[in-house]
Structure formats: C-alpha cells, structure tokens
TIKE-165232 format. One record per atom (N, C-alpha, C): residue in one letter; residue number from 1; x, y, z. Coordinates in Angstrom, 1 decimal, m for minus. Layout:
<drenmis>
DRENMI:res:n:u:v:w
DRENMI:a:NUM:X:Y:Z;
...
</drenmis>
This chain:
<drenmis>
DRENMI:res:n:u:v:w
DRENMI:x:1:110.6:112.3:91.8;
DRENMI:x:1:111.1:111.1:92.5;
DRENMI:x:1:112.1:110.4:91.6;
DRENMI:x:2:113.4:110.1:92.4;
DRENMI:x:2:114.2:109.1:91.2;
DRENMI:x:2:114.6:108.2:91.6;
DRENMI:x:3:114.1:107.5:93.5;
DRENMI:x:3:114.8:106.0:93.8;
DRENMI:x:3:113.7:106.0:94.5;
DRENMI:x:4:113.9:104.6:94.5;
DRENMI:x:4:113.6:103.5:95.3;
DRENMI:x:4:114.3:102.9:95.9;
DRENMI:x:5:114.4:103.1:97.2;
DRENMI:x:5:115.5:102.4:98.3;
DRENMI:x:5:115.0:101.7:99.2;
DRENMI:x:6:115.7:101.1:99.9;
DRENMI:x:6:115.5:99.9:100.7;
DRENMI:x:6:114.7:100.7:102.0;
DRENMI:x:7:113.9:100.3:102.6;
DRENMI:x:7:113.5:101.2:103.6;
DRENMI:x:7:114.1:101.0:104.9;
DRENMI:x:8:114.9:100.0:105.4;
DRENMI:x:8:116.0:99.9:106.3;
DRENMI:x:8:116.9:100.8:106.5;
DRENMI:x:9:117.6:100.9:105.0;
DRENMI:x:9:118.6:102.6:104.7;
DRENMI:x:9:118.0:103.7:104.8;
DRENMI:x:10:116.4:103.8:105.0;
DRENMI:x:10:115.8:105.2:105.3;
DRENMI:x:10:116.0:105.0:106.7;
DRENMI:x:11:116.5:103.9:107.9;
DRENMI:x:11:116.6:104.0:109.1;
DRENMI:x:11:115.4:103.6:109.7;
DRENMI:x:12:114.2:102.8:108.9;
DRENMI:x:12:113.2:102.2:109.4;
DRENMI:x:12:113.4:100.7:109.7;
DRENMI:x:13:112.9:100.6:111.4;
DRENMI:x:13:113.6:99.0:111.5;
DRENMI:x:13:112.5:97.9:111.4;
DRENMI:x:14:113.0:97.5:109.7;
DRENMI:x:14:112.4:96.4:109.2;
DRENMI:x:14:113.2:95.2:109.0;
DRENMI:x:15:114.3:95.7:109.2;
DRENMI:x:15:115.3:93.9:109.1;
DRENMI:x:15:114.7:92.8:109.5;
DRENMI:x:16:115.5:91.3:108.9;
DRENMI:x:16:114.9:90.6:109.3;
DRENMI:x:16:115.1:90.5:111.0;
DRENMI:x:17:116.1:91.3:111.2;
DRENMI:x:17:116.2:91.1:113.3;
DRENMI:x:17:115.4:92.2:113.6;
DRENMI:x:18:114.9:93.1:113.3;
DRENMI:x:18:114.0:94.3:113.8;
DRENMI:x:18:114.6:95.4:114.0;
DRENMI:x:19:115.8:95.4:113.3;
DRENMI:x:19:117.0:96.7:113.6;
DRENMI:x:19:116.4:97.9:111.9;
DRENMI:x:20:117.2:98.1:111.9;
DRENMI:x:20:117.5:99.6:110.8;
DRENMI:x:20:118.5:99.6:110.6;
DRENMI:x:21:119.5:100.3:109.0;
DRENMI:x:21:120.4:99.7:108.7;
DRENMI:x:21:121.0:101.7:108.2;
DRENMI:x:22:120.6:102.5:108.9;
DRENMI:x:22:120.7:103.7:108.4;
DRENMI:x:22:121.8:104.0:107.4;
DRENMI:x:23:121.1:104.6:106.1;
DRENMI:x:23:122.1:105.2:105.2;
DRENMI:x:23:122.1:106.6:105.4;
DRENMI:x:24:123.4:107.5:105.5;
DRENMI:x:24:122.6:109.1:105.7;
DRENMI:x:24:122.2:109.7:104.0;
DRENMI:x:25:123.2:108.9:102.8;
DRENMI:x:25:123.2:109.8:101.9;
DRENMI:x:25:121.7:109.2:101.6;
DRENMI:x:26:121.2:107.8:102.0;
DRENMI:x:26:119.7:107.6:101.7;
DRENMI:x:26:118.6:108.4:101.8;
DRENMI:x:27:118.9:108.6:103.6;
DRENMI:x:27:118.0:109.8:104.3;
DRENMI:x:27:118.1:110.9:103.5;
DRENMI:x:28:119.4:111.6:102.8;
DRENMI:x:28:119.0:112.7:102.5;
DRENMI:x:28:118.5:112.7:101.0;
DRENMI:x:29:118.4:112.4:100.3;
DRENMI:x:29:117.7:111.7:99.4;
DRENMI:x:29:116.1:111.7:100.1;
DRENMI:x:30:115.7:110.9:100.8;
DRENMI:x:30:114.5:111.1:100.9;
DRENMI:x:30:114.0:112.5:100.8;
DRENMI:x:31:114.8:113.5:102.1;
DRENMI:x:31:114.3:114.5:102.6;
DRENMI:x:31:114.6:115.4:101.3;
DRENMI:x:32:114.7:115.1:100.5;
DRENMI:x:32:115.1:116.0:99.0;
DRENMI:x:32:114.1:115.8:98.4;
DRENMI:x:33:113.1:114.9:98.5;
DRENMI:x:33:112.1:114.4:97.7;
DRENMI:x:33:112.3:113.4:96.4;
DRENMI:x:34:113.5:112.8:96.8;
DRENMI:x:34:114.1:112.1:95.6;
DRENMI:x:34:114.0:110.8:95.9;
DRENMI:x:35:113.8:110.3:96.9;
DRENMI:x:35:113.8:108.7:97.2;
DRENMI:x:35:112.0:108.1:97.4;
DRENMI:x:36:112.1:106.8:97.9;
DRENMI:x:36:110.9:106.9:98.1;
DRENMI:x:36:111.6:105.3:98.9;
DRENMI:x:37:111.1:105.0:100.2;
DRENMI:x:37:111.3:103.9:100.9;
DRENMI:x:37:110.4:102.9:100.8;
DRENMI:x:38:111.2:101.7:100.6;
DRENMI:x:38:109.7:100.4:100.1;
DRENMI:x:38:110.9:99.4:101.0;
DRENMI:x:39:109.7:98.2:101.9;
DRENMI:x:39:110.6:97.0:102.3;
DRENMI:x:39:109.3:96.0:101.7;
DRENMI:x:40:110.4:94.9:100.2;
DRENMI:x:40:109.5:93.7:99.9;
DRENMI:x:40:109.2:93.3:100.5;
DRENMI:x:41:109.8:92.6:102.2;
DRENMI:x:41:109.6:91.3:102.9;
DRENMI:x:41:108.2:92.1:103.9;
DRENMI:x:42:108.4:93.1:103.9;
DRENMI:x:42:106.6:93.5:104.6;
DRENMI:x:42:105.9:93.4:103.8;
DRENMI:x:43:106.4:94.4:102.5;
DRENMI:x:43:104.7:94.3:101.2;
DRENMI:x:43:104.8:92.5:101.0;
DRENMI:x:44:106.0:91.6:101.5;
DRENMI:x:44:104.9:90.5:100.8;
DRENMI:x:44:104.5:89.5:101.9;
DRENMI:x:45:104.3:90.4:103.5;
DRENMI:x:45:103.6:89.8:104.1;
DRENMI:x:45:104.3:89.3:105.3;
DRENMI:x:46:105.6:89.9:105.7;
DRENMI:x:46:106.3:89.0:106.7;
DRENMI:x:46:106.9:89.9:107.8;
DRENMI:x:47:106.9:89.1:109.5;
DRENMI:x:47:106.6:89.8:110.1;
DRENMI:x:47:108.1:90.5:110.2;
DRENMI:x:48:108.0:91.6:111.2;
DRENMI:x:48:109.6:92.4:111.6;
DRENMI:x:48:109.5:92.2:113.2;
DRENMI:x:49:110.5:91.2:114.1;
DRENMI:x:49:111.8:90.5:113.6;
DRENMI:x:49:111.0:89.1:112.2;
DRENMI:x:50:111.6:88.3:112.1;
DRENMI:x:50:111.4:87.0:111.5;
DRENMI:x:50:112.9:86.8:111.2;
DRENMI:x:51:112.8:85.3:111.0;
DRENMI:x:51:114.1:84.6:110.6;
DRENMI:x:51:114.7:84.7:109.4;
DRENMI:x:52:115.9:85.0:110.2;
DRENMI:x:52:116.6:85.1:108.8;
DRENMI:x:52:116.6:84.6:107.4;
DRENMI:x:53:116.6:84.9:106.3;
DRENMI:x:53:116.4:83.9:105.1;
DRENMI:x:53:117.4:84.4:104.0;
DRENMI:x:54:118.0:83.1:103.4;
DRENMI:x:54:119.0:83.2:102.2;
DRENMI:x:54:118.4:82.7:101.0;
DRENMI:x:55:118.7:83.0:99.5;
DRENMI:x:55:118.3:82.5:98.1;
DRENMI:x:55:119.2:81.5:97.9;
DRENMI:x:56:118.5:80.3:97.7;
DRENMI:x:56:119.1:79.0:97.7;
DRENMI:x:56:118.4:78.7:96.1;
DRENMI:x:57:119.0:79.2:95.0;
DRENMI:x:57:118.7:79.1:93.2;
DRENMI:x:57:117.7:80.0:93.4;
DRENMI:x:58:116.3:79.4:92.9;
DRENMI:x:58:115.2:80.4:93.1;
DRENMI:x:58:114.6:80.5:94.3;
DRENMI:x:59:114.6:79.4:95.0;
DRENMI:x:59:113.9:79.6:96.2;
DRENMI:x:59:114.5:80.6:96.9;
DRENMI:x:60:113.8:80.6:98.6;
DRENMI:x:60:113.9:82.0:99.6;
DRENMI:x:60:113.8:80.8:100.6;
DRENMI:x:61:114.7:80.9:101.7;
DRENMI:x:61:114.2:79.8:102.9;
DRENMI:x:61:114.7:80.4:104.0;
DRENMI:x:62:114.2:79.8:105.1;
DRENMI:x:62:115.0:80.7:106.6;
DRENMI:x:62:116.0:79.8:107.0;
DRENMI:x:63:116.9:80.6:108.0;
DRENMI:x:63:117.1:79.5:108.8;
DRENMI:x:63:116.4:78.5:109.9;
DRENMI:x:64:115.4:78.3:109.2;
DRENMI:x:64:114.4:77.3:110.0;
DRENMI:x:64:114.2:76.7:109.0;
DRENMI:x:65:114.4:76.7:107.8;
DRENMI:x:65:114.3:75.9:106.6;
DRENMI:x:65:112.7:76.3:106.5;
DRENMI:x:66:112.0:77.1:106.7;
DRENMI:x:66:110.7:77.5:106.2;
DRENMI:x:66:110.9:77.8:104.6;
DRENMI:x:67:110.3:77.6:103.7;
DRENMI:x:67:110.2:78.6:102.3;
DRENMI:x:67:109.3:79.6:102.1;
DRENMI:x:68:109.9:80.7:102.1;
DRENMI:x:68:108.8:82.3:101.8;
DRENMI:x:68:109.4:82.8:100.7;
DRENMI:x:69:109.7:81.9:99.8;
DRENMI:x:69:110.2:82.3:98.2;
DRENMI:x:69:108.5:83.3:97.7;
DRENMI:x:70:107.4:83.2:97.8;
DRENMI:x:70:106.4:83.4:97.6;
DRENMI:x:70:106.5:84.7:98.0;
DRENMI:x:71:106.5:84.6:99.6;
DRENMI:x:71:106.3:86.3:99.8;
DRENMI:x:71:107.7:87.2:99.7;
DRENMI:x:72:108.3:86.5:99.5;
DRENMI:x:72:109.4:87.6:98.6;
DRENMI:x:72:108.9:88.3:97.4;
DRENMI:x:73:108.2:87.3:96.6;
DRENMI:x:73:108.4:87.4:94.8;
DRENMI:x:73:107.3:88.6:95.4;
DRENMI:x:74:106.1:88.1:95.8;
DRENMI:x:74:105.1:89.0:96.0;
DRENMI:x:74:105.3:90.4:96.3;
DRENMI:x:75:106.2:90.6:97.6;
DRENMI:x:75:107.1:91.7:97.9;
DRENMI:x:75:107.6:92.4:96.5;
DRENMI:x:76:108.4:92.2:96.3;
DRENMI:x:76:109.3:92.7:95.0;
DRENMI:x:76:108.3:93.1:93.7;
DRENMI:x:77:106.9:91.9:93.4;
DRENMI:x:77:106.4:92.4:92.8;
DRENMI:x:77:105.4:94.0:93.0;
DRENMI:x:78:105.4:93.8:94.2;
DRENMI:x:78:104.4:95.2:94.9;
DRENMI:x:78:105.1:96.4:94.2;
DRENMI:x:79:106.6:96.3:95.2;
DRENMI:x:79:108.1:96.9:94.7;
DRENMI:x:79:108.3:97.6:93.2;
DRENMI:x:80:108.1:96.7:92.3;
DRENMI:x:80:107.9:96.9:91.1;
DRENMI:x:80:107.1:97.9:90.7;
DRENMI:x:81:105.8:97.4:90.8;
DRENMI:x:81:104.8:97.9:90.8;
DRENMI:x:81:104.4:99.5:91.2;
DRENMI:x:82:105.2:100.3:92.6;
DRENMI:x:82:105.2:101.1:93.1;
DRENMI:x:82:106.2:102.1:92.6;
DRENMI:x:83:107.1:101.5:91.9;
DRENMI:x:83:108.6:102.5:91.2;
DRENMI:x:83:108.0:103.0:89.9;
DRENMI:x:84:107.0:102.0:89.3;
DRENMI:x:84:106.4:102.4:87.9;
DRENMI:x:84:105.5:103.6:88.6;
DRENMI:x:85:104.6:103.3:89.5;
DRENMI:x:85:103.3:104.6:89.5;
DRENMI:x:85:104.2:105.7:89.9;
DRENMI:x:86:105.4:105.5:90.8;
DRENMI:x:86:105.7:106.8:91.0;
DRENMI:x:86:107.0:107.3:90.3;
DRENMI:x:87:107.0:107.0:89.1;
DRENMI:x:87:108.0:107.1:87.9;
DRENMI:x:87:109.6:107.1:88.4;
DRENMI:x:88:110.0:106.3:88.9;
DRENMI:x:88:111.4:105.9:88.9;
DRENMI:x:88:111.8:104.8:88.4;
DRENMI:x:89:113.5:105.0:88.0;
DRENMI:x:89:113.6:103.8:87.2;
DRENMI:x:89:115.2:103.2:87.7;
DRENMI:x:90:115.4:103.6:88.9;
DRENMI:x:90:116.6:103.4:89.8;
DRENMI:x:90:116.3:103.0:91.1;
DRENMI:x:91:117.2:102.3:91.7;
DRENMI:x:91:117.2:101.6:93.1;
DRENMI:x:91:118.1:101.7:93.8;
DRENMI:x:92:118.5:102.1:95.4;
DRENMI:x:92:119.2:101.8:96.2;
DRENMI:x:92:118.9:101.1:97.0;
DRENMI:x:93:119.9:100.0:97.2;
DRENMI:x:93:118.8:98.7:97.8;
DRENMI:x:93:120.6:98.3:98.8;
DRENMI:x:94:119.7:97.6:99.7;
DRENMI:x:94:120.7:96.9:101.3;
DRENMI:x:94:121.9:95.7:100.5;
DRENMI:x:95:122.5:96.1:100.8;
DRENMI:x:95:123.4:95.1:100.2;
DRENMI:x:95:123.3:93.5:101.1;
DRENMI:x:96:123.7:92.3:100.3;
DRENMI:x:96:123.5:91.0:100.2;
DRENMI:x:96:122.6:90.2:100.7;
DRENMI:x:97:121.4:91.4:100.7;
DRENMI:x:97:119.8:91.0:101.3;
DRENMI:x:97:119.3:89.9:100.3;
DRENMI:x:98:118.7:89.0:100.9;
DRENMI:x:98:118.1:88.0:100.2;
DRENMI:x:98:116.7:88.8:98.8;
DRENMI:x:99:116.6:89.9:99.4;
DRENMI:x:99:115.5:90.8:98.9;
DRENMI:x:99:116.5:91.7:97.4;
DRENMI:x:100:117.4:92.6:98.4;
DRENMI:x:100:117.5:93.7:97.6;
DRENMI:x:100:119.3:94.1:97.5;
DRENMI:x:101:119.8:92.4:97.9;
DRENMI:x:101:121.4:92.3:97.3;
DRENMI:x:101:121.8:92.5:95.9;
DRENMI:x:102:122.4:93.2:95.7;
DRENMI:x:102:123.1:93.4:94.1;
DRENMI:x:102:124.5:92.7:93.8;
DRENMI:x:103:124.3:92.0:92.8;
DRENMI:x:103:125.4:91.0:92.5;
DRENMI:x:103:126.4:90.3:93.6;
DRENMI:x:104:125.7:90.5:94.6;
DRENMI:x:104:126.3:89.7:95.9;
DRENMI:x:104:125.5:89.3:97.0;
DRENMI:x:105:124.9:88.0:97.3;
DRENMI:x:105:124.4:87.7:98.0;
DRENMI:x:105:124.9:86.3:98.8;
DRENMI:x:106:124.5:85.9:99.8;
DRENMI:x:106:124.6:84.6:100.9;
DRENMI:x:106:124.1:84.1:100.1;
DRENMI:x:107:125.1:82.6:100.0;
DRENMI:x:107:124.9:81.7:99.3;
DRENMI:x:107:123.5:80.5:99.7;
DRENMI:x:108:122.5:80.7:101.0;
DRENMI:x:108:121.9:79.8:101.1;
DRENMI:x:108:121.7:78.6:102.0;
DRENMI:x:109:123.7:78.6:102.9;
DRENMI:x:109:123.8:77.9:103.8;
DRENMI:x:109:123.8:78.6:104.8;
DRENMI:x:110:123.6:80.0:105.3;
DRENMI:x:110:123.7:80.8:106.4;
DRENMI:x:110:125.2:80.5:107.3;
DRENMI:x:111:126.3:80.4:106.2;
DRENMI:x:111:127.4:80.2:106.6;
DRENMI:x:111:128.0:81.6:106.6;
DRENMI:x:112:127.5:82.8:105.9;
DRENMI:x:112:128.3:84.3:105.7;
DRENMI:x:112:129.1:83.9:104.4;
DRENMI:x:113:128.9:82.6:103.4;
DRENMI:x:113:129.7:82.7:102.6;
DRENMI:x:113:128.8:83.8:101.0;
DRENMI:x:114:129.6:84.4:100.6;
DRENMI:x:114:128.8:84.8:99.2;
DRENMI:x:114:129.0:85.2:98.3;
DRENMI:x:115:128.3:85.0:97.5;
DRENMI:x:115:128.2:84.2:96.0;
DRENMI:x:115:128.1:85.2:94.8;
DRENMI:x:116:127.7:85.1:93.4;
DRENMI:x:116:127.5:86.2:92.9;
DRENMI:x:116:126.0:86.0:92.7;
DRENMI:x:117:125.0:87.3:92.6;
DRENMI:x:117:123.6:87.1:92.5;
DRENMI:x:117:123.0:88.2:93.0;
DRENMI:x:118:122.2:88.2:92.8;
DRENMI:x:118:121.0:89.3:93.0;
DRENMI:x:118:119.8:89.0:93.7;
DRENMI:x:119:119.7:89.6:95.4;
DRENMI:x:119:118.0:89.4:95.5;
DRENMI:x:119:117.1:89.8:94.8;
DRENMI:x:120:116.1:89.0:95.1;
DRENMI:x:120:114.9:88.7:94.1;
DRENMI:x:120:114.4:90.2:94.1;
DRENMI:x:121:114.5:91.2:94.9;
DRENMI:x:121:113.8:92.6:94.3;
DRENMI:x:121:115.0:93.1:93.6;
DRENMI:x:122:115.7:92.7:93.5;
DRENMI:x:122:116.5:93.4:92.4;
DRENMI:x:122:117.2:92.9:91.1;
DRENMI:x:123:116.8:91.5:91.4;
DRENMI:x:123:116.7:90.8:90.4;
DRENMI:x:123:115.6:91.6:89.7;
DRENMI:x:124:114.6:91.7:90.0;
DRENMI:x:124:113.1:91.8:89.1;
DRENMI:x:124:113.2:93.5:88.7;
DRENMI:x:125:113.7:94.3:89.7;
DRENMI:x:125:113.7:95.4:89.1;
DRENMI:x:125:115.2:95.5:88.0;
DRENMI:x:126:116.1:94.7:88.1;
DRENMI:x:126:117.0:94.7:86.8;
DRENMI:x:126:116.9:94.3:85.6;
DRENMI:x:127:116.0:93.1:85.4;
DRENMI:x:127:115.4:92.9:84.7;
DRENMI:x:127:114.3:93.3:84.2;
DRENMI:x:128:113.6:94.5:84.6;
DRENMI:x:128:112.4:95.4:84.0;
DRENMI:x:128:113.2:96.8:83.5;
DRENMI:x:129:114.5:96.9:83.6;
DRENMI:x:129:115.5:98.0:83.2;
DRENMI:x:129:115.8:99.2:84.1;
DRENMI:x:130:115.9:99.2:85.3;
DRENMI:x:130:116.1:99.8:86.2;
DRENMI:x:130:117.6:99.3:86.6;
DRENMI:x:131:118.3:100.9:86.8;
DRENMI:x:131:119.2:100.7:87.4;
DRENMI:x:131:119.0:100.9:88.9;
DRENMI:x:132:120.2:99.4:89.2;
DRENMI:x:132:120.2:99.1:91.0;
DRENMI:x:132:121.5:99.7:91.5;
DRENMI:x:133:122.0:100.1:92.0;
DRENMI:x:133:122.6:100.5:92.9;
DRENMI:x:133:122.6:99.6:94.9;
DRENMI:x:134:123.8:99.6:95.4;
DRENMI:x:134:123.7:98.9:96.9;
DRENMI:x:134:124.4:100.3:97.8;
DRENMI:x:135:123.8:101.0:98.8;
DRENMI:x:135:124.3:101.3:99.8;
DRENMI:x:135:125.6:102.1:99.8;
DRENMI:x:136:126.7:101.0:99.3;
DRENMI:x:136:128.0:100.9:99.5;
DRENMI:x:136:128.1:101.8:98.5;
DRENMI:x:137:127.5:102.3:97.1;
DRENMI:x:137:127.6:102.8:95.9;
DRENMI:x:137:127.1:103.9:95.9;
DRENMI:x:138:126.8:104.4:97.0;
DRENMI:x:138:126.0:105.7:97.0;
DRENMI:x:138:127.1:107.0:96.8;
DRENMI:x:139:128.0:106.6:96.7;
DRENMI:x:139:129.4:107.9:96.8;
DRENMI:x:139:129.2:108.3:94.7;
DRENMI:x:140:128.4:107.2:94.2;
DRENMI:x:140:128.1:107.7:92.6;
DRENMI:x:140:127.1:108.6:92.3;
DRENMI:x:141:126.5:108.6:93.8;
DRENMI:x:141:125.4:109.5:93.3;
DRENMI:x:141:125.6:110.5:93.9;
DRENMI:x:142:125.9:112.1:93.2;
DRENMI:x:142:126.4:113.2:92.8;
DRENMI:x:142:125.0:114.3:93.6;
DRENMI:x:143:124.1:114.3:93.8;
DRENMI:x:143:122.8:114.8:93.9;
DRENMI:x:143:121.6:114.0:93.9;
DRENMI:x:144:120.6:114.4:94.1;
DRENMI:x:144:119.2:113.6:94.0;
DRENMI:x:144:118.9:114.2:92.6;
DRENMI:x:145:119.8:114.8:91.6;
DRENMI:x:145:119.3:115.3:90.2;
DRENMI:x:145:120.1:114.4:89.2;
DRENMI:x:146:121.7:114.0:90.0;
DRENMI:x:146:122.8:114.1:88.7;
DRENMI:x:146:123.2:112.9:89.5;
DRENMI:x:147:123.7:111.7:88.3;
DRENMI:x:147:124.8:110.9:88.9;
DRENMI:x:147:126.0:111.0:88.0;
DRENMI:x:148:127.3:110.2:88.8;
DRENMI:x:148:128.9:110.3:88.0;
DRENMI:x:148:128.0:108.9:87.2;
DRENMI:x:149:129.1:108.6:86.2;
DRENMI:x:149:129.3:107.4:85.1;
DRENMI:x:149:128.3:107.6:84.3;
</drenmis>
C-alpha cells in the first residue's frame, strides 16, 4: 500500500452534497492495490449530505455557521492513524476541501474565494511527514510503484 486518498476520488459519494468526485488515476490505484480510501468528515462523525463547511484560522464551520472543527480534527486524526497501520506515508486528497485541500483552500466566507492553506487532514498528515499530493497532481504519479520528482 502507498496512498491514502480521499474516498470521494475513489468515486464513493461522501461529499459534503452526497455526490462523488471520481478520480480514474485514483481508482486505478486502488484496483492495483496501492491506494487505500479514507473520508475524515465520516471517521469524525458527520452525516453525507451535510452543510457545507470552510477553515476559518483553525476553526471548521458550515454555512449555517455551526462549528465541527472537532469532528474534523477527530476525522483526520483516525486518518492518521490508519496510514500508519497500513504503512503509507503519501496522500492523494480532493482538492480545496476543508478536510483534504493542499495549499489551497476557501477562505471561510463561502464566497469561492481562496487562499493559501491546507485542510486539516492534510495539514496533520504534512506535518507527521507524509507527502500530500491533490487530484489535479496525479499526472506525477508514474505507477502505483514509481513517482517523477
């Protein structure tokens, strides 16, 4: 196993609207035995649809102004937790997800504006030394054995 990817890009509909966000190079990746699909906002308890939510500093809030900064962190920590037992140390994650955006996320006003940052599962897995990867970056990965750079 060498990713952890967004489980959306494996085509399971977990978004916050109850869709799926299919990646194919994700899928095949899985079906190679090289991925493994995790969604934080379920491991940390939240339903599929639910309201939208943006990273406003550290917090997590919806557009209902609810705060689920909590079951985010919780999420991500599961996340974490699940890349170590099953020894990976890479991520492909949904790009500008409040969860699993890489260096670009919604700024917090649910205006579509965005900012530079990292959701909170990818914050947490960048900071434990895992390389993240978004979606859009999958043209780097060469195989489920070999990447370019």
């Amino acid at each position: 196993m060498k990713y952890i990817v967004s489980a959306c890009l494996a085509g399971l509909s977990c978004r916050y609207d109850g869709k799926a966000n299919p990646c194919q190079r994700v899928i095949d990746l899985i079906k190679e035995g090289q991925a493994l699909p995790f969604c934080p906002e379920i491991f940390g308890g939240l339903s599929t649809p639910r309201p939208a939510a943006e990273r406003k500093g550290s917090k997590v809030v919806t557009c209902k102004g609810q705060d689920v900064t909590t079951e985010f962190y919780k999420g991500a920590l599961e996340g974490l937790k699940l890349a170590w037992i099953a020894g990976v140390r890479e991520a492909i994650l949904a790009a500008r997800s409040p969860s699993c955006g890489s260096n670009q996320i919604y700024d917090g006003t649910f205006n579509k504006k965005l900012i530079t940052g990292d959701g909170v599962f990818a914050q947490m897995l960048r900071e434990d030394g895992f390389r993240v990867f978004i979606e859009e970056e999958t043209h780097l990965i060469t195989s489920g054995k070999e990447r370019l750079g």
